[in-house]
C-alpha positions as CSV (number, residue, x, y, z in Angstrom):
1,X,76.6,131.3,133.3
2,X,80.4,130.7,134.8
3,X,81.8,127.6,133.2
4,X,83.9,125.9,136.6
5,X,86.8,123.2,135.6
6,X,87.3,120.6,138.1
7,X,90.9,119.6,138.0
8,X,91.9,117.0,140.5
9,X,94.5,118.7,143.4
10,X,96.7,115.7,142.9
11,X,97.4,112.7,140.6
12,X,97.1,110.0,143.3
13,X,94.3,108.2,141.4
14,X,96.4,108.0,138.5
15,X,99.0,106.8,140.4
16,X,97.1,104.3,142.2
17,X,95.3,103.0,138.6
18,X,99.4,102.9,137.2
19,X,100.2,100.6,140.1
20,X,97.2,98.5,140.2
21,X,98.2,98.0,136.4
22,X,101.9,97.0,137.3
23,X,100.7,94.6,139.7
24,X,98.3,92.8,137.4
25,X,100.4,92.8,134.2
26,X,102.9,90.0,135.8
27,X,105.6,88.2,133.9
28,X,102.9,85.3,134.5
29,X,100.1,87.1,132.7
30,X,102.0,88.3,129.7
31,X,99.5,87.5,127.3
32,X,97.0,89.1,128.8
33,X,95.1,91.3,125.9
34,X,94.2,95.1,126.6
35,X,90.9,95.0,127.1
36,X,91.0,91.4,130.1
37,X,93.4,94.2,131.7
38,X,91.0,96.9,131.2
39,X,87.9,95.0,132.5
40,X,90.4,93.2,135.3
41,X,91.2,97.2,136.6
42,X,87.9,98.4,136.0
43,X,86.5,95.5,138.3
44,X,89.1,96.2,140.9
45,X,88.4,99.9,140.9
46,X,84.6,99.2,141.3
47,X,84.8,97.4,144.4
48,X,86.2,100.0,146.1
């Protein structure tokens, strides 16, 4: 069987996640811990 690697043409979702992050890490949500940020994103990224 031929093994097929899907490598994304671009890195516009990574981009998009990295901007998403800037905008939610604010200087008035400094103490946010890693994981509210991670579940904040990840419930972002699901509604779309």
């Amino acid at each position: 069987a031929r093994r097929i690697h899907a490598i994304p043409a671009t890195s516009a979702s990574v981009e998009r996640l990295f901007s998403s992050a800037g905008l939610t890490v604010t200087q008035r949500r400094t103490r946010l811990s890693p994981s509210q940020i991670d579940n904040i994103l990840f419930k972002r990224w699901a509604k779309q």
